[in-house]
Every structure is written in structure tokens, then in C-alpha cells.
matplotlib code that plots the C-alpha trace (Angstrom):
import matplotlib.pyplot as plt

x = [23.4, 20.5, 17.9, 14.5, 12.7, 9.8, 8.9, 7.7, 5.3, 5.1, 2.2, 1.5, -1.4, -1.5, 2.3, 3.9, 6.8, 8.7, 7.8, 10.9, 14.6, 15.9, 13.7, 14.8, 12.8, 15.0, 13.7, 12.1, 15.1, 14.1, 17.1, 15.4, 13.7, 17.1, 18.7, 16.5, 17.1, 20.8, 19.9, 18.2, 16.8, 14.9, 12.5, 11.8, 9.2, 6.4, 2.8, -0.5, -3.4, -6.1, -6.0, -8.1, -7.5, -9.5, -9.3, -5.4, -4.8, -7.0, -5.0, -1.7, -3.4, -4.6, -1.8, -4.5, -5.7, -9.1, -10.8, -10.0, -11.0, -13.8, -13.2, -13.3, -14.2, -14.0, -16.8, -17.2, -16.4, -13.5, -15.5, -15.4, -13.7, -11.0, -7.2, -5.2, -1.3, -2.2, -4.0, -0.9, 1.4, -0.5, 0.1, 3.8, 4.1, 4.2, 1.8, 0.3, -0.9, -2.1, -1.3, -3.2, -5.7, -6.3, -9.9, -11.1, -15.2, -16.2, -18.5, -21.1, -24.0, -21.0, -20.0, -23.9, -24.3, -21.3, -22.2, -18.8, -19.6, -17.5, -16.2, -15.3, -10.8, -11.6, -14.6, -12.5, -9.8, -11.8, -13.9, -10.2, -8.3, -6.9, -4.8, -4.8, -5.8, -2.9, -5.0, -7.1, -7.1, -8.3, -8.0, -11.0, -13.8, -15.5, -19.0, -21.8, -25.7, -25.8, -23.8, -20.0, -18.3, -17.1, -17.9, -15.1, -12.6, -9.6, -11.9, -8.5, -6.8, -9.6, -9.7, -6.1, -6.3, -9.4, -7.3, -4.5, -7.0, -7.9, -11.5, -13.9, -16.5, -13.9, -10.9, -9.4, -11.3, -10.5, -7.3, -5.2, -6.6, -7.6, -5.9, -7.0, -7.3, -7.2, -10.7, -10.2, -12.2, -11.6, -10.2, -10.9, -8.4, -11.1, -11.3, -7.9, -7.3, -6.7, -3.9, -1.6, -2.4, -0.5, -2.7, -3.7, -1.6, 1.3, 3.3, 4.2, 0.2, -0.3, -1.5, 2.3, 4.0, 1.2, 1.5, 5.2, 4.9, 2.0, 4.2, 6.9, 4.3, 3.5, 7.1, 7.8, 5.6, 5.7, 7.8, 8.3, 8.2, 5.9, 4.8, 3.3, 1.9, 2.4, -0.1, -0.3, -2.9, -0.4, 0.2, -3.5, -6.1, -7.0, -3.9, -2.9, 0.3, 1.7, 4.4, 7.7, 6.3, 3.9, 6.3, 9.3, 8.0, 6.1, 5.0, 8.8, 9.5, 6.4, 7.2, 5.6, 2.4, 3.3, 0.4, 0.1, -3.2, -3.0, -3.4, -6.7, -8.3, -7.5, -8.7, -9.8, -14.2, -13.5, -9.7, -11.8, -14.2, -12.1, -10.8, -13.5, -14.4, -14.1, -11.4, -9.8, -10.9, -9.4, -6.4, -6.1, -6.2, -2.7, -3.3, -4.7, -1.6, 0.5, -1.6, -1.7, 1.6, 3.5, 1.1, 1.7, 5.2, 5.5, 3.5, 6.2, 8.9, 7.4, 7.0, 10.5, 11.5, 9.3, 10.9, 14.5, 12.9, 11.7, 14.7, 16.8, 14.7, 14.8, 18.7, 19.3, 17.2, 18.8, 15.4, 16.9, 19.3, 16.4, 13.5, 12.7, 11.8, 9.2, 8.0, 5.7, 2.4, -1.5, -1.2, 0.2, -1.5, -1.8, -1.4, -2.5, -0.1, -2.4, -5.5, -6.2, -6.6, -6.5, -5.6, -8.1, -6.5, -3.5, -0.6, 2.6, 2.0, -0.9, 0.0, 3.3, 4.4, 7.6, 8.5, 11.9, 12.9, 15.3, 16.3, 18.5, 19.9, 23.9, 22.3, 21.1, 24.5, 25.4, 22.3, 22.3, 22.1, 20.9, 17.8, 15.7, 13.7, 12.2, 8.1, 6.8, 3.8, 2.1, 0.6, 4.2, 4.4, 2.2, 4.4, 8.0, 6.4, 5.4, 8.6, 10.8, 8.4, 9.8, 6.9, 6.1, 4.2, 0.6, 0.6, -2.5, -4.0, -1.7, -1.1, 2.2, 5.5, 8.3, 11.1, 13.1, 15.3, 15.7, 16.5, 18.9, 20.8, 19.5, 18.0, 17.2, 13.6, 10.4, 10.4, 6.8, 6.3, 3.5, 2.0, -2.1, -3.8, -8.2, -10.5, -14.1, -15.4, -19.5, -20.0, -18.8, -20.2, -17.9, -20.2, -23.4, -21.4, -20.3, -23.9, -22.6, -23.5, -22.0, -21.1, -18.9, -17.9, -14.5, -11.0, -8.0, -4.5, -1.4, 2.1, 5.3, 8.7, 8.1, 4.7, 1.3, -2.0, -5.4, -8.6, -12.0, -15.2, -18.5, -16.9, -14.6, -10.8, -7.8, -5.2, -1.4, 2.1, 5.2, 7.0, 10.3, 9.9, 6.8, 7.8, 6.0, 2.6, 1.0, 1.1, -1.8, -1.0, -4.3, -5.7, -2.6, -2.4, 1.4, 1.0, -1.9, 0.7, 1.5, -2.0, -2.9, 0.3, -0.8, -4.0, -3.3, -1.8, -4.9, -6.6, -4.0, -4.6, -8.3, -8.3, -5.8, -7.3, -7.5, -10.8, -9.1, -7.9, -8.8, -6.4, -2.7, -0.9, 0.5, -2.6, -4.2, -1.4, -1.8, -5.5, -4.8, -3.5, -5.1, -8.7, -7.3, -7.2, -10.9, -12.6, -13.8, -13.0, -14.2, -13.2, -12.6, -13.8, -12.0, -11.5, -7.8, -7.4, -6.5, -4.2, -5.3, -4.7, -7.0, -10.4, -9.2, -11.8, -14.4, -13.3, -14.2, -16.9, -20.2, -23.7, -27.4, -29.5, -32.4, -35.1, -33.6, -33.5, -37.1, -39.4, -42.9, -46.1, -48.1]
y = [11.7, 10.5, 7.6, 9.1, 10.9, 12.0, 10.8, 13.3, 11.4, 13.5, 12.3, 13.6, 13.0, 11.1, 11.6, 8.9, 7.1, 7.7, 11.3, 12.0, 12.2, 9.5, 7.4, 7.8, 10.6, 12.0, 15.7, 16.7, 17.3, 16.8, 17.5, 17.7, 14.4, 13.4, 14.4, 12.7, 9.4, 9.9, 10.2, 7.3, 4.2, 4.0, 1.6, 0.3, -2.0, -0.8, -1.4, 0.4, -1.0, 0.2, 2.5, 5.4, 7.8, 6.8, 3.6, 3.8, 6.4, 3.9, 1.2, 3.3, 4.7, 1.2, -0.7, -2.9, -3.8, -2.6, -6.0, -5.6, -1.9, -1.9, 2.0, 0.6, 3.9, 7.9, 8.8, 5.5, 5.7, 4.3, 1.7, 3.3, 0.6, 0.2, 1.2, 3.5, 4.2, 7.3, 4.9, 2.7, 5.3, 7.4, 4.1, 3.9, 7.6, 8.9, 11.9, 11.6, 15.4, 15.8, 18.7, 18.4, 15.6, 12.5, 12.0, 10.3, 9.9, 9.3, 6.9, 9.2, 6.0, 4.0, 6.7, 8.1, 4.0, 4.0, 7.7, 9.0, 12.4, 14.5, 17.3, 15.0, 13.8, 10.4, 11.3, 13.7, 11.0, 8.2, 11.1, 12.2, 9.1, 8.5, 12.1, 15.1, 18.0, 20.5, 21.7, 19.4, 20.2, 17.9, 20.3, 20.2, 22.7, 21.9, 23.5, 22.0, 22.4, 20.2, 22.2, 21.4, 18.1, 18.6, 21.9, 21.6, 21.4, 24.0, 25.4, 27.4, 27.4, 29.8, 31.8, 32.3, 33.3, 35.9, 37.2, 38.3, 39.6, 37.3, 38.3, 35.5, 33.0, 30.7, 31.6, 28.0, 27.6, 31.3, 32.0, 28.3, 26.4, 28.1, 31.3, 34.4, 36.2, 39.6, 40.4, 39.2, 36.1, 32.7, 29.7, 27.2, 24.2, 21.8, 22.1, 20.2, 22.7, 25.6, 23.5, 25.2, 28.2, 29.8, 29.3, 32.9, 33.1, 34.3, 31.2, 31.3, 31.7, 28.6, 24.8, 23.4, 26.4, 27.2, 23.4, 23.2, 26.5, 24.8, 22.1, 23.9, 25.7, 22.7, 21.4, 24.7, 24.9, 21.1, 18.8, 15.1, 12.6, 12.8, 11.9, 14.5, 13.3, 16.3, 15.6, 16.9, 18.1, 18.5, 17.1, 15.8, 17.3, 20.6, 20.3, 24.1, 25.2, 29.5, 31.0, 30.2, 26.3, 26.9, 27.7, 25.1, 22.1, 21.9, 19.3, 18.6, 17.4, 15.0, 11.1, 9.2, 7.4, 3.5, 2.3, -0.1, -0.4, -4.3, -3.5, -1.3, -3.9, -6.8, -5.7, -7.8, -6.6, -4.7, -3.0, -1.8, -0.1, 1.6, 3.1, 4.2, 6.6, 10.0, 10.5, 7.8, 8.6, 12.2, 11.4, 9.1, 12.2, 13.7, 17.4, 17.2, 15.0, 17.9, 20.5, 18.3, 16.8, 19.8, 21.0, 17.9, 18.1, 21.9, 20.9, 18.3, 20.5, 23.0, 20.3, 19.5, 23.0, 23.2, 20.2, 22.1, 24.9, 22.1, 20.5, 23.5, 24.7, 21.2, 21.2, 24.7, 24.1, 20.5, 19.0, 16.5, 15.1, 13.4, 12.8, 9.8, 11.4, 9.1, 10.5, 9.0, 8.7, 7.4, 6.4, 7.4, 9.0, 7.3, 10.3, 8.2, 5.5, 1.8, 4.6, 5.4, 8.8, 8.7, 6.1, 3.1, 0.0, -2.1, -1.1, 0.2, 3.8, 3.8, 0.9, 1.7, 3.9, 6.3, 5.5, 7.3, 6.8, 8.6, 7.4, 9.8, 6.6, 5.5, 2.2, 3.3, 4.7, 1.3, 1.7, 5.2, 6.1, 2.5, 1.4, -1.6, -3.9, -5.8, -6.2, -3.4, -2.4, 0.7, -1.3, -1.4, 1.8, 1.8, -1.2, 1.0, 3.7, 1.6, -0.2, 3.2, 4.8, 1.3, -0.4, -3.7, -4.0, -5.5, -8.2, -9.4, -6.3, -4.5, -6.4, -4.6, -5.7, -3.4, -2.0, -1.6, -4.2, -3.3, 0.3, -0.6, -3.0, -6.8, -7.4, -7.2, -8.0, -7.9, -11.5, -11.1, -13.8, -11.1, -7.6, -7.3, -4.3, -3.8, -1.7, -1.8, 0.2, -0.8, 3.0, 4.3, 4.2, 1.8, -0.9, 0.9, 0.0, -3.5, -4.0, -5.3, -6.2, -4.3, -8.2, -8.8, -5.3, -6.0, -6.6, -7.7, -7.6, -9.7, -8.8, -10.9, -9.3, -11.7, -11.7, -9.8, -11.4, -9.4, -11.0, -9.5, -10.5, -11.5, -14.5, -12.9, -14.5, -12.9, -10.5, -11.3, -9.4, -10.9, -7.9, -9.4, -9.8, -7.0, -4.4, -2.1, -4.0, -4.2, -7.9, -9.6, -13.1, -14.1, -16.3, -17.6, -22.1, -21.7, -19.7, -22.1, -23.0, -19.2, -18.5, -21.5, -20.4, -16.6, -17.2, -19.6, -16.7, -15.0, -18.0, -17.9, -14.1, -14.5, -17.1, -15.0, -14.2, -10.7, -9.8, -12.0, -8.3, -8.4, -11.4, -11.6, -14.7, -15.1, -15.1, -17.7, -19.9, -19.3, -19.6, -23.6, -24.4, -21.6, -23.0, -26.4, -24.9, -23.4, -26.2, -27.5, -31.7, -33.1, -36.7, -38.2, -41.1, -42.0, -39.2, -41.0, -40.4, -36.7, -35.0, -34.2, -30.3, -29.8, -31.8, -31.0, -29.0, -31.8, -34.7, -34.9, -32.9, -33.9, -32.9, -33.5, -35.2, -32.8, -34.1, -33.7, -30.0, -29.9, -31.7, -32.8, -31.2, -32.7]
z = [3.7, 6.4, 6.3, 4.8, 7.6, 5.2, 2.1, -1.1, -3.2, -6.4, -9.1, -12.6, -14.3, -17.7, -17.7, -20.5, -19.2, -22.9, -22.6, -20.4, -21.2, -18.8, -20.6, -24.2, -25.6, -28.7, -28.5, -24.2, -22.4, -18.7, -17.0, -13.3, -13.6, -15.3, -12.3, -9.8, -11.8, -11.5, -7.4, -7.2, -8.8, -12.5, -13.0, -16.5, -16.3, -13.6, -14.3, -13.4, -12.2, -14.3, -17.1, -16.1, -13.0, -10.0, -9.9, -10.7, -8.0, -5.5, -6.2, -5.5, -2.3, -0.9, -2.2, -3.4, -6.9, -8.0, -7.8, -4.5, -2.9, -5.5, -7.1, -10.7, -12.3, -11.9, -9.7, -8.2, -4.3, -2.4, 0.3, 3.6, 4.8, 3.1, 4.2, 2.2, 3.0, 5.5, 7.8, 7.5, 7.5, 10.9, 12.8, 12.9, 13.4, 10.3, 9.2, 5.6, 3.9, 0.4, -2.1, -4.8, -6.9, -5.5, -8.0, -5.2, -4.5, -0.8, 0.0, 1.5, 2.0, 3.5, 5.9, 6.8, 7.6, 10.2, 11.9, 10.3, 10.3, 7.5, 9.3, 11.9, 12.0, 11.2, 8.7, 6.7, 6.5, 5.6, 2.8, 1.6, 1.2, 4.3, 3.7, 5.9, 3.6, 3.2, -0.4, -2.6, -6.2, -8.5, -11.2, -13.2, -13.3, -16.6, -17.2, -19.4, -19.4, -16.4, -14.1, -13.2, -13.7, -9.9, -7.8, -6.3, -8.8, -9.0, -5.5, -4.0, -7.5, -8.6, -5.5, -5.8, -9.6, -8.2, -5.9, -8.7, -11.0, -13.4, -13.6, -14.5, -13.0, -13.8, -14.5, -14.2, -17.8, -19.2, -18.5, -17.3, -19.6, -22.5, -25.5, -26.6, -29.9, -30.9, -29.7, -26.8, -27.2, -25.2, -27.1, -25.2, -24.8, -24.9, -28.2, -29.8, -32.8, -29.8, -28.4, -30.5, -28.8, -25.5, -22.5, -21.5, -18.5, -16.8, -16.7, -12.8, -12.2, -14.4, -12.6, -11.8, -10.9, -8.4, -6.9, -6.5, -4.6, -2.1, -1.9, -0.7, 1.5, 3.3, 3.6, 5.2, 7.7, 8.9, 10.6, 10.5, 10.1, 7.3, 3.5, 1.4, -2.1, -3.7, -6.6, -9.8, -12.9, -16.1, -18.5, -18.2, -20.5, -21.6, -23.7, -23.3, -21.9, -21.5, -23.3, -23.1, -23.5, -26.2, -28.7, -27.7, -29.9, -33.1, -35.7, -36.5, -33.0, -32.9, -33.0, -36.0, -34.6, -33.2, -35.7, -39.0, -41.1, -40.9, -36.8, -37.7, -40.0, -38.0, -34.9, -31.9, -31.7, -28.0, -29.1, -32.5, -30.4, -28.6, -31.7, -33.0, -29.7, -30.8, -29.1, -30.6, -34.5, -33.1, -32.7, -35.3, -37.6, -38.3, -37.4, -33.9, -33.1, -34.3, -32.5, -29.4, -28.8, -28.7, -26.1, -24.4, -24.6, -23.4, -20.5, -19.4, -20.1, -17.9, -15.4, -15.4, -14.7, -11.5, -10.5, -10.7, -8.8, -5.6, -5.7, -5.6, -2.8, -0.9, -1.4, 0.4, 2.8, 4.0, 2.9, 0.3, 2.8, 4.8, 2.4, -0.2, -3.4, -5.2, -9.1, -11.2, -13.2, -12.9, -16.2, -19.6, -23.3, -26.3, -28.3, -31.3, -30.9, -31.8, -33.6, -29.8, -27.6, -23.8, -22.0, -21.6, -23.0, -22.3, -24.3, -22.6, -23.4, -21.1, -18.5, -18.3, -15.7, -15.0, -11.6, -10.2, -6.2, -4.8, -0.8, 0.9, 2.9, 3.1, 2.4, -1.4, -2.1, -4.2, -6.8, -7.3, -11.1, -12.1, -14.2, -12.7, -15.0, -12.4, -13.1, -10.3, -10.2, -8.5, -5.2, -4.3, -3.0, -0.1, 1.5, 0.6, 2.4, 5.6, 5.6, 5.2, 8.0, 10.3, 10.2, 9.5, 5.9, 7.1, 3.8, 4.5, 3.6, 1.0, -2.1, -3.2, -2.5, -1.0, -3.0, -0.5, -1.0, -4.7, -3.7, -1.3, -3.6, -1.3, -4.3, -8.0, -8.2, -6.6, -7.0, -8.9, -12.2, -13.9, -13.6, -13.9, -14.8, -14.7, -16.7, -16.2, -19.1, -17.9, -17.4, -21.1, -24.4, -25.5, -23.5, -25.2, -28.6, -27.7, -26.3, -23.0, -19.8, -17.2, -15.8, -18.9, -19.5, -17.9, -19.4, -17.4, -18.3, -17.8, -18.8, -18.1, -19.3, -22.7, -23.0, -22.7, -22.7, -22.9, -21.2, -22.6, -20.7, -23.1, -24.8, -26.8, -27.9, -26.5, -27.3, -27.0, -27.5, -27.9, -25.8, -26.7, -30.7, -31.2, -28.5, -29.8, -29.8, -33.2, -34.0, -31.9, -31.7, -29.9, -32.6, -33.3, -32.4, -32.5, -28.8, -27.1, -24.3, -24.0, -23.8, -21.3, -19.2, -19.1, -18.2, -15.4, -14.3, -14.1, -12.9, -9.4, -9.5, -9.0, -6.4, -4.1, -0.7, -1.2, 0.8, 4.0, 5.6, 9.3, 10.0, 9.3, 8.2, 11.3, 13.1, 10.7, 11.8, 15.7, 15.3, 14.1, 18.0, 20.4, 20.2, 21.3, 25.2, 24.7, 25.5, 22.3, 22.0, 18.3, 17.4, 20.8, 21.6, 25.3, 27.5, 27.5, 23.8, 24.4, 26.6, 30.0, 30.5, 27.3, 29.2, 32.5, 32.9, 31.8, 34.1, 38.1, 37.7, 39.6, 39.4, 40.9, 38.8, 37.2, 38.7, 42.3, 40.7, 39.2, 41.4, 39.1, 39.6, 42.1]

ax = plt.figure().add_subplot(projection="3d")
ax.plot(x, y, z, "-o")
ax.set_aspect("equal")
plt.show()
């Protein structure tokens, strides 16, 4: 074994951290991902910062938390000036490439203001996430009345699919992500009920086999040092996955729903309208769970077998032996759990994250195969990766904290008293419902190991989970006078997580403290009375000193 040289950043999308077998699920065997954990180190308790993907993914990117790079929803741009972990990562040496989804919108006013041009190297870095573009692909080419949810969705995916003669004017919809019947008609995966049906597809032409093979592209033809996020669409909706997955799971091997009526009918005004979304009344209903899950699960499956084909290939080719394996999620899938679809609230199955690191290093050979249940959170990445490139991690401006020191056994925990995670729903119907301003259309989250407290903008009472007594989250305690001092304690919490000095980036600590004693030699003498009263190398410059007087200078008018 060698010290990482590269680092592999591998993302799902809307992967649940107790969908995978090293995590407790009783029927998806994930062997791979099983196997990675074995490598490496499990973590058991890491935290997203915002339940939806963009503003997740941004977070993970900057190392920031959304209140601080300001990408609090899909579609809402990354500001142009903020850092991501491939600007970090370029300055100590290392390269930073992207295969696959990143959801990322580029702040097109911000750049136009500063005379980035896009097709210029720094323009395309700044209007990709600070990555070098091996292949984007964030995935999604839906088409309504209004045109395409984004153009550029599955753009080389399609060509690719073209090129192998799947005829269609997008066969991303027709064939990837959708079934067919005996008249050849498409069943589209958008609609739940056809999630029971095999995606129209030869399974190696499907989303993840075709990523792990660009993947493996890209490692091929590079060298190091470098990270690649190697960034992936499944298990994220359409829920449609081909044959052999579609068959490997049916009602039988779906979990009962983490629900209680008593939760439903005594719900907090903002959690109840989340419920009562569509998608959440959807999958509130017992046969789309048992059309979706399955789906869901076949997905992951499939996804752990494309795993055992990249690690297969990165063990014969020596590519293991020098590269930090990082896996993990934006976010997780209700599934129905709490009367909720998706994934915008604060339970653990959204906010929860699988997070697997696996360091090549000597030095990680004493917590190989362990489980960590230290509070991490995804902004803790960015610094690992700077520190395991041989930098030094720039704190003023990341928020995370390195693992590092967990990973390599100097240290069981990040040190961190409480995880926070953001959603700003102001853009969804669920502010229409709620009638809110897009001001107070903001809910914060903040989770020790004991306790988790739920902070709803607009006036409205708390939420809070004993995590210890009610790990599975359906007894909200909010309203209860036995937890005041909880409630006080949690949110002072928030209160100290507010007043941080997160916007203070373009000075480090250090420099704040120099700056306290260099301007003493510039010249500048407050509060002194007697020339005597202050040393004389600092006025040196003020004493001696002789000049005309101005009217020997500036003689009147006659």
C-alpha cells in the first residue's frame, strides 16, 4: 500500500444510507460497497446540508453550508465568487475532472459582470463548479409543453444511445428510463405504476453502467495527481431499472413504512404540508410503494455491481494501491417513511448520508473495517481532500473539518457538538400552501447524537426528536414543557451557528491576528498625548522634522 496520490469521489443521487448492506438493510446485498467499507472507514452518523440536490451538492463542492455560498435551491446559481474544492485542490497541485452530474447553475449575470467569458479556462471553471469537464451528465432530459427541463441533460448519454441504435428524439426518456408493451408502446417511468416495469434497455447501455465505463475512461487516459468525482444519476427518479434488476425484489422484500397515524394527525402546520404534496399523498398510498421500492432497490443493486466491475478494474490495474476511494449520497428518499415522498424535510432518511472512505495509506491500516459515529457532515470533504493533496485546509473559507485524523486513527471525532442542515422551500408550492413569504419560507435543522431540533421560519413552534429514545422519529416533542432546556440548548446552538463569520473569506485567521500589530509601524499614532508616551521607532518618522511656514510658501495678493 501507498499514500493516496488521487482521490475518486464517487456520488449517488438520492441514495438512502439504510439502503445498503453494510448499513443494515435485511434483504440488498451490496457486497462491493460492503467491500469498500471493509477497506476503509464507515461512518454512521454524517449529515447533509440541505435536503434537495443543488444546494446539497454546493455545499459538498464549497465545503460551505448553503447560508453561506447562497445556492439554496435547484436552478439557483453558484455566486461566481465563490471557491469550490477544484480551486482549492488546482492550488496545491492537484487536478479536479468531473464525470457526470454536478446540478450546478452558473451564475451567467455574475460572470457577464466580471468579463469571464464561458469558453474561456477560468470561465468554464468558475460555470462548472470549479471542475475540469471530463463529461457532464446531469441526467435529466424531461420534456413538457414548455420545452426541456434542461437542454443539456443526458447531452453525450443520448448521443451515445444514437450511436447504438436506439432510435428516438430522446432516447434517454424512451428506452433508459422508461418499458414497453406488446405494441410497442412507451411506458414511461414517470408515471409510478410503470415502475414495475423493466426499463427498455440493454442493461450495459443503461445510466450506471455507461458512467462507470467513462470513469474508467478518464482514469485511463490521465495521470496524477488528481480527484475525479465520478458522479452519479441512480437510484434518483424515473424509478425504472432493466432486466436482470427488475425482477430481483418485489412487494415481499419492501420494509413496512416508518409511519404512525398519531404522527399524521398531530402534525407540526409546515411537516403537514409537506405531506400533503402529491408526492407525498403518493407515496403514502401502499401500491406505489410496492411498485416503487423494488425499482429503487434494483437500481442500487445494479449500482453495487458496477462498483465490483471499477474496483476490479482499479485493482488490476494498480489503481487502488494509490487512490482514496470516497462513496456517498446528496441526499436520501423517504420512500413513504413519516407520509412523505422525496427528500425535503429533516428526518434521517433524507439528511442522513452513506459516507464510505477508503485511504490506500500505511497510516489507515489501524481503522480499516471500523464504523465511526462521530457527527460529520458533507463540508468535510473539501478540507480531507486539501489536506490528503498536502495542503494546508484554508479554514477561513471552508467550513468542514478534515477527517483525516479520524481516518488515520489520531482521532475519534470531528470534535463538532451538532450537525445543521437548510431547506429553503420559497420556490415550491408548499410556500404557495403555507402562504409564505419567501423571507420566512426557511427551515433549519439541528441534530446532536441525542437530540434533533427543527426550526420553521413564520412564527411557527418547533419540532424535536429524542434520537436516543424515538430513533426512528415519530414522537415530536416540540410542544412538550418537560424539553424547554433542550429546546433553549438546541437553539443556542443555532444562535452560535448564525453568528459565525462565515462571509469573512479573503482573510485567514492568522492574518487577522498579524493585522492587530503591523499597522503599528505604518504611521498611524491614536491616543497619544506626549510624543514620549510611545516608543520612538514607531514616530520616528514624525519627530525632527522642520518646515517653512505657509505663508513664506504663498505670498498674499498684492
Amino acid at each position: 500500500m501507498a499514500k493516496a496520490k488521487n482521490i475518486l469521489f464517487i456520488m449517488f443521487d438520492q441514495l438512502r444510507w439504510d439502503y445498503l448492506g453494510c448499513y443494515g438493510h435485511p434483504h440488498l446485498e451490496t457486497p462491493n460497497i460492503d467491500r469498500l467499507a471493509a477497506m476503509g472507514v464507515r461512518f454512521d452518523r454524517a449529515y447533509i446540508q440541505s435536503p434537495i440536490c443543488g444546494s446539497s451538492r454546493m455545499s459538498t463542492y464549497t465545503g460551505r453550508y448553503v447560508h453561506s455560498h447562497g445556492a439554496s435551491f435547484n436552478g439557483v446559481p453558484l455566486k461566481v465568487g465563490e471557491m469550490t474544492m477544484g480551486d482549492h485542490l488546482r492550488k496545491v497541485g492537484m487536478d479536479c475532472w468531473l464525470v457526470g452530474k454536478t446540478h450546478m447553475r452558473a451564475d451567467a449575470e455574475g460572470m457577464a459582470r466580471l468579463g469571464l467569458a464561458p469558453d474561456s479556462i477560468i470561465g468554464a471553471r468558475v460555470a462548472e463548479c470549479g471542475f475540469d469537464v471530463f463529461e457532464r451528465d446531469d441526467g435529466m432530459l424531461p420534456e413538457g409543453p414548455d420545452g426541456y427541463y434542461d437542454p443539456d441533460g443526458a447531452k453525450e448519454y443520448n448521443k451515445w444511445l444514437k450511436a447504438k441504435g436506439y432510435e428516438s428524439d430522446n432516447p434517454w426518456h424512451d428506452f433508459a428510463n422508461s418499458g414497453l408493451d406488446e405494441e410497442g408502446n412507451v411506458l414511461s417511468g414517470w408515471f409510478l405504476k410503470n415502475s414495475r416495469e423493466a426499463a427498455n434497455i440493454h442493461e450495459p447501455d443503461s445510466e450506471t453502467p455507461y458512467l462507470t465505463g467513462r470513469g474508467m475512461q478518464f482514469m485511463e487516459q490521465t495521470e496524477g495527481p488528481w480527484c475525479c468525482h465520478l458522479s452519479f444519476i441512480k437510484p434518483h427518479w424515473p424509478y425504472v431499472v432493466p432486466e436482470p434488476y427488475a425482477s430481483m425484489y418485489g412487494p415481499e422484500h419492501v420494509l413496512p413504512p416508518v409511519r404512525t397515524d398519531a404522527e399524521r394527525q398531530n402534525a407540526h402546520p409546515v411537516f403537514k404540508a409537506f405531506m400533503d404534496t402529491k408526492v407525498g399523498q403518493a407515496f403514502s398510498r401502499d401500491e406505489v410503494r410496492e411498485a416503487v421500492i423494488p425499482a429503487y432497490m434494483g437500481l442500487i443493486k445494479q449500482a453495487d455491481d458496477q462498483m465490483g466491475r471499477l474496483f476490479d478494474w482499479m485493482d488490476k490495474t494498480g489503481r487502488m494501491d494509490d487512490t482514496m476511494i470516497v462513496l456517498t449520497s446528496d441526499h436520501g428518499d423517504f420512500l413513504g417513511d413519516h407520509w412523505l415522498g422525496e427528500k425535503t424535510f429533516f428526518h434521517d432518511a433524507s439528511t442522513r448520508m452513506p459516507l464510505i472512505i477508503y485511504d490506500p495509506s500505511p497510516d489507515a491500516d489501524a481503522t480499516r473495517g471500523t464504523a465511526c459515529d462521530a457527527l460529520v457532515e458533507s463540508i468535510d470533504l473539501a478540507p480531507t481532500f486539501v489536506e490528503i493533496a498536502g495542503g494546508e485546509v484554508p479554514d477561513h473559507i471552508l467550513e468542514g473539518r478534515s477527517l483525516l485524523p479520524i481516518l488515520r486513527g489520531q482521532a475519534r471525532d470531528t470534535g463538532r457538538e451538532y450537525a445543521i442542515c437548510e431547506w429553503d422551500y420559497s420556490a415550491t408550492g408548499v410556500a404557495t400552501a403555507l402562504n409564505a413569504d419567501p423571507r420566512d419560507a426557511l427551515l433549519f435543522m439541528v441534530a446532536t447524537k441525542e437530540w434533533k431540533l427543527i426550526h420553521a421560519q413564520g412564527g411557527y413552534r418547533p419540532m424535536l426528536f429524542d434520537l436516543q429514545n424515538d430513533p426512528q422519529e415519530l414522537v415530536d416533542l416540540g410542544e412538550s414543557d418537560e424539553h424547554a432546556e433542550v429546546i433553549e440548548r438546541l437553539y443556542s446552538y443555532l444562535h452560535d451557528w448564525t453568528c459565525r463569520p462565515s462571509q469573512r473569506t479573503t482573510r485567514s485567521r492568522q492574518q487577522l491576528i498579524d493585522m492587530r500589530t503591523k499597522s503599528g509601524g505604518k504611521g498611524i499614532v491614536l491616543g497619544v498625548y506626549d510624543e514620549d508616551e510611545t516608543p520612538l521607532n514607531l514616530t520616528v518618522k514624525y519627530r525632527d522634522r522642520k518646515a517653512m511656514p505657509w505663508r513664506d510658501i504663498r505670498k498674499p495678493d498684492a
